[in-house]
C-alpha positions as CSV (number, residue, x, y, z in Angstrom):
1,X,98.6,94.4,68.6
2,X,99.0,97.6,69.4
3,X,101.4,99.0,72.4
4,X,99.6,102.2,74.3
5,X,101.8,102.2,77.3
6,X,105.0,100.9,78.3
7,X,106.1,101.0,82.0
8,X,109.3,99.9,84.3
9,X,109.7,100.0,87.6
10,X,113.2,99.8,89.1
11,X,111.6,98.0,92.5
12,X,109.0,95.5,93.3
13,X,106.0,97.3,95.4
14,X,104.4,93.1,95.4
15,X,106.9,90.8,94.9
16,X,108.6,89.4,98.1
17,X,106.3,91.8,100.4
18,X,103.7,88.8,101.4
19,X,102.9,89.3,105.4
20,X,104.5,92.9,104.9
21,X,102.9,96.4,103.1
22,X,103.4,97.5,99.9
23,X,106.4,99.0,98.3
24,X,106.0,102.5,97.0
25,X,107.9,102.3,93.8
26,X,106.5,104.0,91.0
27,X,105.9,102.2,87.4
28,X,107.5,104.9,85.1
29,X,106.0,105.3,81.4
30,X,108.7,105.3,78.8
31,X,108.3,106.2,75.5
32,X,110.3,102.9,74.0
33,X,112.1,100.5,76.4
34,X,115.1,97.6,75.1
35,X,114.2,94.5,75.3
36,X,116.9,91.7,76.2
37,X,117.2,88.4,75.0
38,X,117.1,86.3,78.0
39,X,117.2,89.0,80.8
40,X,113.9,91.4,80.4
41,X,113.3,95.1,80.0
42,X,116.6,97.4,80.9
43,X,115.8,99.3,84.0
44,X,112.9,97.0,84.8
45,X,113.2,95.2,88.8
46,X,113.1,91.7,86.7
47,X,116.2,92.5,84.5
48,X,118.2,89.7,84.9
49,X,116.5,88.5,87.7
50,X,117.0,84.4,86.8
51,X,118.2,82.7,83.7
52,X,115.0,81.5,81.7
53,X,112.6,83.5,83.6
54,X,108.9,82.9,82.7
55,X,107.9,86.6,83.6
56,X,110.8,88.6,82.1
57,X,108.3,91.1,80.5
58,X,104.4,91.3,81.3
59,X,101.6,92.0,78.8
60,X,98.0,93.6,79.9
61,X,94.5,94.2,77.7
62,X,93.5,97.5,77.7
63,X,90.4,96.3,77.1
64,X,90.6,94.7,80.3
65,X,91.3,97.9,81.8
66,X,88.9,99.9,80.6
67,X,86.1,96.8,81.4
68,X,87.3,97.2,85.2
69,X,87.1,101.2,85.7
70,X,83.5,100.5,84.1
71,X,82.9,97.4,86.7
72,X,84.4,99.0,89.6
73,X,83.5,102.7,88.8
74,X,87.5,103.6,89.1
75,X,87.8,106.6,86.8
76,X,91.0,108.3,88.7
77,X,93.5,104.9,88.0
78,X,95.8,104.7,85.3
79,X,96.6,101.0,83.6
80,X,100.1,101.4,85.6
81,X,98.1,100.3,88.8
82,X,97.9,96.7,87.5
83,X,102.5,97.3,87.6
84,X,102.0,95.4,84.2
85,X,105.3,96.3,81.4
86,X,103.5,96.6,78.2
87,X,99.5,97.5,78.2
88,X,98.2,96.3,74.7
89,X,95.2,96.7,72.5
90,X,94.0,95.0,70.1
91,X,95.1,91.1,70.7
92,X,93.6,88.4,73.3
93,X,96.7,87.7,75.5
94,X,95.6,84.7,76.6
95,X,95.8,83.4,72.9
96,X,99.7,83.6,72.9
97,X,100.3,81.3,76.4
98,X,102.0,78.7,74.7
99,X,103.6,80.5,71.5
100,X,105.9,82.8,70.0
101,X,104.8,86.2,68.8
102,X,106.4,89.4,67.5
103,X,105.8,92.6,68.0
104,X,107.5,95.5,66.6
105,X,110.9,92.8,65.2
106,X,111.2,91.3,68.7
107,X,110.5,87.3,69.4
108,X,108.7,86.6,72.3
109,X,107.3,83.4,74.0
110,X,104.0,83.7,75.9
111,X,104.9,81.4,79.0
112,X,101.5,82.0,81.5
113,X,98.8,83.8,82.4
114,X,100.3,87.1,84.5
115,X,97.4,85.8,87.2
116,X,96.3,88.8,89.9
117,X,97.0,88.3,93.7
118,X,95.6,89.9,96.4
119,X,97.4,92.9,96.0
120,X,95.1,93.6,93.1
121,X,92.2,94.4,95.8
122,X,94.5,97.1,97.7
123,X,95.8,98.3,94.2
124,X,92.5,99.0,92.1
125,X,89.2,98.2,94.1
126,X,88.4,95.3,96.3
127,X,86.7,92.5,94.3
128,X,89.5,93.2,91.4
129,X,91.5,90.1,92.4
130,X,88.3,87.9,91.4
131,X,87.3,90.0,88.6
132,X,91.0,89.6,86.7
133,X,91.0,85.9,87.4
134,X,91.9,84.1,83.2
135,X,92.4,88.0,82.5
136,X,95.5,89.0,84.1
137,X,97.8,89.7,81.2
138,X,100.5,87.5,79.7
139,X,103.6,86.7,81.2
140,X,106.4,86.5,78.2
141,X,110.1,85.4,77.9
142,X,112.4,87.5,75.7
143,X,113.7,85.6,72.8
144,X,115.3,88.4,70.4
145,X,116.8,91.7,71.0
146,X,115.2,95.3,70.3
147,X,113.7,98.4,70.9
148,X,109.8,98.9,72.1
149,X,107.8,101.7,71.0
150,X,104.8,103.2,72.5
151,X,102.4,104.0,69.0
């Protein structure tokens, strides 16, 4: 697995907004990002959110990506629009719900699928809820310290 993009966002634009709009905080790039046994990504809105947290770091497919800007004709997006931590390439996500992986020294635990919501539709192109449904990423919990890198 390879790690193209690495994002944090110091708000939720989704989370908690139901019945409301969206939030305008932006998902930064970083070119690494620590990684916190137990709490999530520094600077991240879901560092330290809960103890045992199931989505203390989210993982996306850039192969999903790219399939969607084909599907939906979206050629002006970047992979940030999905507000997913860590955009991959290289690995089926949906293979690690379950397990422990590593990637670059650091233990993880892939706990669920990171499944879309509606916001997807306002987010990318309407229909994308539907079209990420058993594709949304990979939500992980953080079982070992260290640093991130973007390759």
């Amino acid at each position: 697995m390879r790690l193209l993009h690495l994002y944090i966002s110091p708000e939720h634009n989704y989370y908690g907004h139901h019945g409301q709009p969206a939030g305008t905080a932006p998902m930064l790039e970083v070119d690494e990002v620590e990684c916190v046994a137990g709490k999530g990504l520094r600077g991240d809105r879901f560092f330290g959110y809960k103890e045992d947290y199931k989505g203390q770091v989210t993982f996306f497919e850039h192969e999903v990506y790219e399939r969607l800007c084909a599907q939906f004709g979206i050629h002006d997006l970047p992979p940030s629009v999905f507000r997913r931590n860590i955009i991959t390439t290289g690995a089926d996500l949906n293979e690690l719900i379950g397990g422990e992986f590593e990637v670059q020294g650091v233990r993880f635990i892939g706990t669920q699928e990171s499944a879309p919501c509606h916001w997807m539709n306002q987010a990318f192109a309407e229909g994308a809820e539907d079209a990420l449904k058993g594709h949304g990423g990979l939500r992980a919990r953080i079982l070992s310290d260290g640093i991130l890198r973007r390759e």
